[in-house]
N, C-alpha and C positions, 0 to 999 in steps of 0.2 A: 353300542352296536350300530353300524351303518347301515342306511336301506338295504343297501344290495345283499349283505350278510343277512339281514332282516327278510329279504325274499326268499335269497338261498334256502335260509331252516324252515319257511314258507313249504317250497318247493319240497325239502323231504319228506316234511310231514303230511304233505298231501299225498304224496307217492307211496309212502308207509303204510295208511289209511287204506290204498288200492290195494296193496297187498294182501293186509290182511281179510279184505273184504271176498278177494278170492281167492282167498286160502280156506275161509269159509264157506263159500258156493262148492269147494271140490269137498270139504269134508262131507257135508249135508249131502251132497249128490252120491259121494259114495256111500254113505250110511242108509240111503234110500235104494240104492243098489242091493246094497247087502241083506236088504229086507226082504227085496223082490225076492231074492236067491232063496232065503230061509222063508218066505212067506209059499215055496213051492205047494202043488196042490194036497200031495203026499202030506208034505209034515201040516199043512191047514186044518186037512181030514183027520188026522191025528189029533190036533190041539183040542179044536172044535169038540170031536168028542169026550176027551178028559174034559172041559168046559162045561160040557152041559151033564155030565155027571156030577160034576161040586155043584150047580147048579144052571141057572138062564142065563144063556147068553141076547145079550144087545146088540142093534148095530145104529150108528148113527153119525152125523156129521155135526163139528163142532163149530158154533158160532161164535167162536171169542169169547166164551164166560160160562156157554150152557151146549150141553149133547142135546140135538134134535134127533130123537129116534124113529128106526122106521116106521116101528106102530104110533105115531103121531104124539108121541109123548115127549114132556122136557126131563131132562135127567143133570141136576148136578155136576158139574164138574168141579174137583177141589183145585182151588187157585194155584195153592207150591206146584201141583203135577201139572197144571197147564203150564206155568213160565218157568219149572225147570225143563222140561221137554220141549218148551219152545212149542207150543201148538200154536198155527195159527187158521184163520177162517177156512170149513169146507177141508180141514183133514177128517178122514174117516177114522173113526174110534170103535173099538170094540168094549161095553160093557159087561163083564160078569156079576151077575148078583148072587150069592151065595145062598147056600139054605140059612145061614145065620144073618141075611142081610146086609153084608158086606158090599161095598162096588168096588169093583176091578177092573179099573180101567186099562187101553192097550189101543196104541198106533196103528191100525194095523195099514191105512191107507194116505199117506202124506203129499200133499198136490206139490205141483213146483215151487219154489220159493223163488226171492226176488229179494236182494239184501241192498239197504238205504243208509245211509246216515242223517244223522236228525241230532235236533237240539230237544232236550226234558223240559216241558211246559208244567205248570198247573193252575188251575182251573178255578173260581173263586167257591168253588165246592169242594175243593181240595183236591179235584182227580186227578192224574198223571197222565201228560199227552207227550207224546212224541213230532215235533215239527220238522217235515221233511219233507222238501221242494214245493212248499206252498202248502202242503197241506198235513192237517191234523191229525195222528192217528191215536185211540182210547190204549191203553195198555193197563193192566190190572194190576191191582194194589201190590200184590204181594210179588210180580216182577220187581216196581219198584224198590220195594223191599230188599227181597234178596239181592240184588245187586245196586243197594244203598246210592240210588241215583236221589240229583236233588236239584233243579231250578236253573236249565244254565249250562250241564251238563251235556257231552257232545257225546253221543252212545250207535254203533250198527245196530239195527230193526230187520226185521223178519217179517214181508207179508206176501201175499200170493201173487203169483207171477203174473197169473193171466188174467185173476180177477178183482175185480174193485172190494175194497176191504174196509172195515170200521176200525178194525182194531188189529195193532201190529204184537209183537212179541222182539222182546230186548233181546239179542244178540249178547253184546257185549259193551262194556264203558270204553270208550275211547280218550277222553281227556275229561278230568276233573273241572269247574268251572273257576273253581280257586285255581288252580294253574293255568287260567287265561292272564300274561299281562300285557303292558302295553308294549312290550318289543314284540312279540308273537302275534298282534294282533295286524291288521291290513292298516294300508294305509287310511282309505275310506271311513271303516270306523273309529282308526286312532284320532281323524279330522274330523267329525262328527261329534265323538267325545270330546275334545277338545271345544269346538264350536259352543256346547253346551254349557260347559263348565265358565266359558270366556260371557255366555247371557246372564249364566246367573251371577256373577260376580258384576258384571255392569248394573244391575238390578239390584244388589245388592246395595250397592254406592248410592243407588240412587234416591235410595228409602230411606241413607244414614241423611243425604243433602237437604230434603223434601223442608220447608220452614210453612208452620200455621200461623194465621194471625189470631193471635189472641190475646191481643192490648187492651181487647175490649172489655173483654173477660178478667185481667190483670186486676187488684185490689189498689186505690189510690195510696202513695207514699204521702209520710206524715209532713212532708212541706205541702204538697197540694190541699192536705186537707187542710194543714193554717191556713193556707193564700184562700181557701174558700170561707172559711169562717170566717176573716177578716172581709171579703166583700159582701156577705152577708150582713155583717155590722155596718159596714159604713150605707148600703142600702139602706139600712133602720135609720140610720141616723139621718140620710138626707129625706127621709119618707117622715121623719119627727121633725124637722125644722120645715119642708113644707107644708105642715098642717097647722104648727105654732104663727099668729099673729106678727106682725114686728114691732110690736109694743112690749108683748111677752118676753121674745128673742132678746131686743134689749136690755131687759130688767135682768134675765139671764145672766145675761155678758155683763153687766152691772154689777152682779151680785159676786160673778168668777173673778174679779177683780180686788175685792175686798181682802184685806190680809186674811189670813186663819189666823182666828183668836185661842188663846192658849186658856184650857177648859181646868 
């Protein structure tokens, strides 16, 4: 594949991305429309009332993991309904609690949203972060979960439009991290990886080259050790004729001359 072809599916896949990204801002918008509509005051007073005949109803704002309610109390939220509905920070929640102790939870006030793309991080505690334009956002386990994201992974995020936020909610997977290769990838980073890959293979080379000296260390071969014993001997021997007289020495050489007599 050539660069230019290489930009080209660049270029769609970017443009693909924008689409769907507001194809989802119109969906949410109209499903927040639709609620206003059915949220009228008529059918509220209605609900309301069947609500607090099954039992107490709640109200409160959700922070990314937990209902803060008005009577200053925290309430539970179960994880699947927060990242199947996509909650995120400062939507308003309605809790019912049953006479049997049930919660029953319900949307009933959702702030604007602001939809991101981000890469799936994790965390050396294991959590699951969302990286998007610089910055980190917590998402909850069991988002991860359900939509089986995993380290790498390029996913739409959901967080508040207007307000600063800790924790986003997953939209949708946008590309696998396994289906990143190196034709789809930028030039930048295809040269980067590359760059990498070219250190450590020089680095590599250079550890097979590296030579120690350790002659010193080496066990002598059994010619050095003769040629040492031998100058050892001969050391004795000229340390024994200088200590012998030359009267002695003579008698010596005297006596080495004599035939060997047959015993």
């Amino acid at each position: 594949m050539t660069l230019n072809e290489n930009n080209s599916e660049m270029s769609q896949i970017e443009a693909l991305k924008k689409i769907i990204v507001e194809a989802e801002k119109t969906i949410t918008h109209t499903k927040q429309k639709l609620a206003q509509i059915q949220g009228s005051e008529k059918i509220n007073n209605r609900q309301e009332k069947r609500d607090d005949d099954e039992g107490n109803a709640v109200y409160g704002v959700f922070d990314g993991q937990i209902m803060l309610g008005e009577d200053g109390k925290q309430y539970p939220v179960p994880s699947n309904y927060a990242s199947k509905s996509k909650l995120v920070e400062n939507d308003m929640l309605k809790l019912v609690i049953t006479p049997t102790s049930n919660f029953i939870y319900k949307q009933v006030g959702p702030v604007e949203r602001k939809y991101l793309i981000g890469i799936v991080e994790k965390d050396e505690r294991g959590n699951y972060l969302i990286n998007s334009e610089g910055k980190r956002y917590k998402t909850l386990l069991a988002a991860a979960t359900y939509f089986k994201v995993e380290p790498g992974d390029e996913v739409t995020l959901v967080v508040p439009r207007d307000k600063e936020s800790v924790w986003c909610a997953i939209e949708n997977v946008l590309r696998k991290a396994d289906d990143v290769t190196e034709n789809n990838m930028n030039d930048e980073i295809y040269e980067r990886l590359a760059e990498v890959k070219k250190n450590e293979m020089e680095n590599s080379q250079k550890d097979e080259t590296v030579e120690t000296n350790d002659d010193d260390n080496k066990a002598p071969s059994a010619i050095e050790r003769l040629r040492k014993e031998m100058e050892e001997e001969r050391k004795k021997l000229n340390s024994l004729e200088d200590d012998l007289s030359e009267e002695e020495l003579a008698k010596l050489e005297k006596e080495a001359s004599y035939p060997a007599k047959n015993k």
